[in-house]
C-alpha positions in Angstrom: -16.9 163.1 -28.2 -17.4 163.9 -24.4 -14.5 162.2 -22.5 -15.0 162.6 -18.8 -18.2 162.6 -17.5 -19.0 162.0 -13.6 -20.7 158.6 -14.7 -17.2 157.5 -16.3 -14.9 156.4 -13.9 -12.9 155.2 -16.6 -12.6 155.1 -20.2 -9.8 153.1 -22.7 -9.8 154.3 -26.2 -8.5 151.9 -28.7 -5.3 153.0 -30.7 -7.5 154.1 -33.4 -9.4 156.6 -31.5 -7.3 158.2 -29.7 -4.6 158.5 -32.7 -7.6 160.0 -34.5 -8.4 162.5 -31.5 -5.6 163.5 -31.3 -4.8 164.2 -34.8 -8.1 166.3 -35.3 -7.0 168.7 -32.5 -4.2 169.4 -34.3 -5.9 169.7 -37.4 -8.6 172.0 -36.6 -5.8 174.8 -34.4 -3.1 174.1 -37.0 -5.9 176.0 -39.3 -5.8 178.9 -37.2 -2.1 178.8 -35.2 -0.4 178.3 -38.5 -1.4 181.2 -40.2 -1.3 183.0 -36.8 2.2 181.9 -36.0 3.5 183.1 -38.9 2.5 186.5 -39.6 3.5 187.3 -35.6 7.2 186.1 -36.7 6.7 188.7 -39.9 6.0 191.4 -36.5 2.0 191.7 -37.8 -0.7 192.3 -35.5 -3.8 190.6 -35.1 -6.0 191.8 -32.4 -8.2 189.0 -30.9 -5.2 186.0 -31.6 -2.5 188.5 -30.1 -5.1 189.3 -26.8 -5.7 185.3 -26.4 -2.2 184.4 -26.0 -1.2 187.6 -24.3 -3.7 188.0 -22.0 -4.4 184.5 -21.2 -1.4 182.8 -20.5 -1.7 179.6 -22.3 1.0 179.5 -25.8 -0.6 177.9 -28.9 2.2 175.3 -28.3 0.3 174.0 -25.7 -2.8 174.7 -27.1 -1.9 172.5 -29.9 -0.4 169.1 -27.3 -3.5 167.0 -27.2 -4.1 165.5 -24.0 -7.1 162.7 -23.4 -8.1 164.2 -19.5 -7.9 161.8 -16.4 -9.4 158.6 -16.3 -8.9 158.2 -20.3 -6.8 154.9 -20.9 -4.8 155.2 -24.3 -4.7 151.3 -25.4 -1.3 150.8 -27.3 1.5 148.5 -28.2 4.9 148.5 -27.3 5.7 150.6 -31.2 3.0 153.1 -30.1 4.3 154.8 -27.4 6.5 157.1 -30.0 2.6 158.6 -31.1 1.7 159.3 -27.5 1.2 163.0 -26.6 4.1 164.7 -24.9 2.7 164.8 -21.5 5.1 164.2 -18.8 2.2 163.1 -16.6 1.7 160.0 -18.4 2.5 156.7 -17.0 2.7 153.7 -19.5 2.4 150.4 -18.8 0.8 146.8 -19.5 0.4 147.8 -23.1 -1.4 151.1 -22.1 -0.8 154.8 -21.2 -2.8 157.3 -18.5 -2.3 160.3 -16.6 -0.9 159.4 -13.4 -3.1 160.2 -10.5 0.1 160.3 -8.4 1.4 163.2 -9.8 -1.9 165.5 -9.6 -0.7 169.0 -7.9 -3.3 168.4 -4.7 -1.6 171.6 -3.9 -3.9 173.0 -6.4 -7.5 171.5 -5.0 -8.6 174.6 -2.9 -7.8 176.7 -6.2 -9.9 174.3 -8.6 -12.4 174.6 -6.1 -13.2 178.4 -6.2 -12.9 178.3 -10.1 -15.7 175.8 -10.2 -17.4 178.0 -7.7 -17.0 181.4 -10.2 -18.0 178.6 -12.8 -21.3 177.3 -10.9 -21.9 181.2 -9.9 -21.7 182.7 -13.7 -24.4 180.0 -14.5 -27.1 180.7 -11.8 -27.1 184.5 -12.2 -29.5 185.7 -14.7 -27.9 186.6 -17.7 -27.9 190.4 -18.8 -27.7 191.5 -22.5 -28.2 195.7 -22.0 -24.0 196.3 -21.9 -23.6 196.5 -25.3 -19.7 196.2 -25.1 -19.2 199.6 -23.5 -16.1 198.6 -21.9 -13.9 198.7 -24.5 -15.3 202.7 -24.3 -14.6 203.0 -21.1 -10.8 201.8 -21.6 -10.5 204.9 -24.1 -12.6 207.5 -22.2 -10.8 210.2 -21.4 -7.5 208.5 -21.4 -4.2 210.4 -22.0 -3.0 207.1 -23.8 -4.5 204.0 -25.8 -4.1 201.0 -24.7 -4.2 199.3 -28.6 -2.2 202.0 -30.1 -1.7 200.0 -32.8 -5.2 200.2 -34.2 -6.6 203.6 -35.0 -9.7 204.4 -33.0 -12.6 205.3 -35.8 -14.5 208.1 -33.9 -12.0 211.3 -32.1 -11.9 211.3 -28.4 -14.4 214.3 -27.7 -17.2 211.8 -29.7 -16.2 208.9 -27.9 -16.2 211.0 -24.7 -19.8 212.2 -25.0 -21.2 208.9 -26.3 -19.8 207.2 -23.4 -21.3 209.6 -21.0 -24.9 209.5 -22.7 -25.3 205.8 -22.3 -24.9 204.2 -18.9 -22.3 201.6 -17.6 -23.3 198.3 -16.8 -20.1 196.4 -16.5 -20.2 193.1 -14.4 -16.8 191.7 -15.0 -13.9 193.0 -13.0 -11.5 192.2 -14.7 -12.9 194.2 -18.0 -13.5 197.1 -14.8 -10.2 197.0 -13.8 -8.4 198.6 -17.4 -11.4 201.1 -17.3 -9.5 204.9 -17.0 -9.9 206.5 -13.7 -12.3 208.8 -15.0 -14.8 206.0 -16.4 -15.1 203.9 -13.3 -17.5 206.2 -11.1 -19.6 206.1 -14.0 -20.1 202.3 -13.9 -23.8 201.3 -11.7 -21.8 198.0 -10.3 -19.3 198.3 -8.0 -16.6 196.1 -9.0 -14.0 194.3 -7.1 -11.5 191.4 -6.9 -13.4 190.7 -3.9 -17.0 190.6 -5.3 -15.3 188.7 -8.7 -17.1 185.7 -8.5 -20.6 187.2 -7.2 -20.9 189.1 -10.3 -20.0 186.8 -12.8 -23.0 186.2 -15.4 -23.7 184.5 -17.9 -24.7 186.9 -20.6 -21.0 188.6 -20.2 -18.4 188.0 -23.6 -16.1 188.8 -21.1 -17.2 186.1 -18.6 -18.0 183.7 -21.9 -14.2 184.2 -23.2 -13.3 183.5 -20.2 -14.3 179.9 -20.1 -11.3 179.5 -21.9 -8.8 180.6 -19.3 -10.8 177.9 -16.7 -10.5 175.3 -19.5 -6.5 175.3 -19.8 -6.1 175.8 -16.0 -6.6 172.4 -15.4 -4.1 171.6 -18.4 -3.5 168.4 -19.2 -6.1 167.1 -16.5 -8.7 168.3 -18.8 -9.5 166.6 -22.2 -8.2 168.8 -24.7 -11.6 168.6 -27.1 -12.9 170.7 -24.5 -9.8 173.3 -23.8 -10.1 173.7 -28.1 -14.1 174.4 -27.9 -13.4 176.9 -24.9 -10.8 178.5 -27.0 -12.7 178.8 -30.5 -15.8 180.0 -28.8 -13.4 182.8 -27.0 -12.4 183.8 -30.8 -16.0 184.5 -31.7 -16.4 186.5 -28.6 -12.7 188.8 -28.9 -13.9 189.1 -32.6 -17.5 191.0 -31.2 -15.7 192.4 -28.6 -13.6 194.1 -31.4 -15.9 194.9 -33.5 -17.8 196.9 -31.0 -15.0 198.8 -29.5 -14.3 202.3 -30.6 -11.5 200.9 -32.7 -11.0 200.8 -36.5 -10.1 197.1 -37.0 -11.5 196.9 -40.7 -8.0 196.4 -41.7 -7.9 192.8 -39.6 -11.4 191.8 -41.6 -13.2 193.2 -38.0 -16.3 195.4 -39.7 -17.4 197.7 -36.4 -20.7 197.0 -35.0 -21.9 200.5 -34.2 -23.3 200.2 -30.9 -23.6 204.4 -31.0 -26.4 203.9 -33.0 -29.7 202.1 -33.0 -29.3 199.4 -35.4 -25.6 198.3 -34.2 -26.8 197.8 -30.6 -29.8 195.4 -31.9 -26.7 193.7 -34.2 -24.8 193.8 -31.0 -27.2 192.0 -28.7 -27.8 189.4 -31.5 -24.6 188.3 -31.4 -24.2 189.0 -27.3 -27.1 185.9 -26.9 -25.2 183.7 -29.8 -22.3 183.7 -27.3 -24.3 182.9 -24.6 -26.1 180.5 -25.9 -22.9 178.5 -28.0 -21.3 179.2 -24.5 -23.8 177.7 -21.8 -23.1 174.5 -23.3 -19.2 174.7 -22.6 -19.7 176.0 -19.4 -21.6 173.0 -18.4 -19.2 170.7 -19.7 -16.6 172.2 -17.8 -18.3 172.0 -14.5 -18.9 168.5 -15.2 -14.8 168.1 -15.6 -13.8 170.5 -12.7 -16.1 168.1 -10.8 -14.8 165.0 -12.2 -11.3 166.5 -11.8 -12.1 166.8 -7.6 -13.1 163.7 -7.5 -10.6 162.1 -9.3 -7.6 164.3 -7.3 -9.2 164.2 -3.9 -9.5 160.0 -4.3 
């Protein structure tokens, strides 16, 4: 169920719903952050769950906090505001709960409007599917230290070396650019920058597609957390590819390795580089629709 929509000024969900809502988002991360959340207090790794909560700064406790989005009216009685969700923005009252308009960070406007620029910018440029997933290669070329020491890389260094320096470097994203090793980034066609970040941005990039996650739970809670949850699973699928494609060995995580330094792996590699892109387009619309809905509804 979409819940903010520019059309929708307004929307009151019947105790019912929302209850329902909001136990289903629990439900469906409680599947994944339970298991998770566990083995990390038994110290075991997990390389695309530890990189989403480590590199994105958003804990699965507040992944898990359901929150309806502004302009979402929880109908409820007086007994029901124990089931609300623990959202300090919410104002209660006349039998009914909301996110309070007077407490939206206005502070935070000019930033939400250069997200929703690198947002509006990653879907206009043409998407391009010829990286195959060299980055991760270039974050290991080279290098006198690994940055996942924990996983064993499956080919030696001289192999990875030479296989990076036979295929070229087509990196768009800078913040993949940015953790190449010094040696690897003059070898990259596209000059990358923090300046030129959201020129560059396209839509056939995992990096760019996981990273509709990170402008989903920005705008946490003013943001309905369906969508934060289907920017977050879709980032999964896209770590997990990511992984598999990398010069590590993650076969011990269930990660088989899609072998892009061969034929067949790079056809298996842009197969699942134009799933993401396609499962992400989707998501990326829907959250241009809530940024927009969200500067509407904060500048008002």
């Amino acid at each position: 169920m979409q819940l903010l929509t520019t059309s929708d000024r307004q929307l009151r969900l019947p105790k019912h719903e929302w209850i329902r809502l909001k136990k289903n988002h629990r439900e469906v991360l409680a599947a994944i952050l339970d298991p998770y959340l566990d083995a990390r207090s038994k110290q075991e790794k997990n390389p695309v769950l530890d990189f989403l909560f480590e590199y994105y700064k958003f804990r699965p406790a507040h992944l898990m906090r359901w929150s309806p989005g502004p302009g979402v009216v929880l109908e409820l009685s007086d007994s029901d505001e124990s089931l609300l969700p623990e959202l300090s923005e919410l104002l209660v009252e006349d039998g009914a709960a909301y996110l309070n308009p007077a407490l939206f960070p206005k502070k935070r406007l000019r930033a939400i409007r250069w997200m929703l620029s690198v947002l509006k910018n990653s879907r206009s440029n043409k998407p391009m599917f010829g990286c195959f997933g060299m980055h991760e290669w270039a974050m290991v070329y080279r290098a006198g230290e690994i940055r996942h020491e924990q996983i064993p890389l499956r080919l030696p260094p001289d192999e990875i070396a030479r296989f990076v320096e036979s295929r070229p470097l087509l990196c768009t994203h800078f913040d993949a650019f940015r953790f190449f090793t010094e040696p690897a980034r003059p070898l990259n066609k596209h000059h990358l920058s923090r300046d030129t970040f959201a020129d560059m941005e396209q839509p056939g990039c995992i990096h760019t597609n996981m990273d509709l996650y990170k402008w989903a739970y920005k705008l946490y809670p003013w943001i309905s957390s369906e969508l934060i949850r289907e920017a977050f699973l879709n980032a999964c699928e896209a770590r997990k590819t990511d992984m598999q494609a990398s010069p590590y060995d993650a076969r011990s995580f269930g990660l088989e390795p899609i072998k892009i330094e061969t034929d067949e792996g790079r056809k298996e590699y842009i197969t699942r580089q134009m799933e993401i892109y396609e499962n992400s387009m989707p998501i990326r619309e829907k959250l241009i629709d809530a940024y927009e809905r969200v500067l509407e509804w904060g500048e008002g």
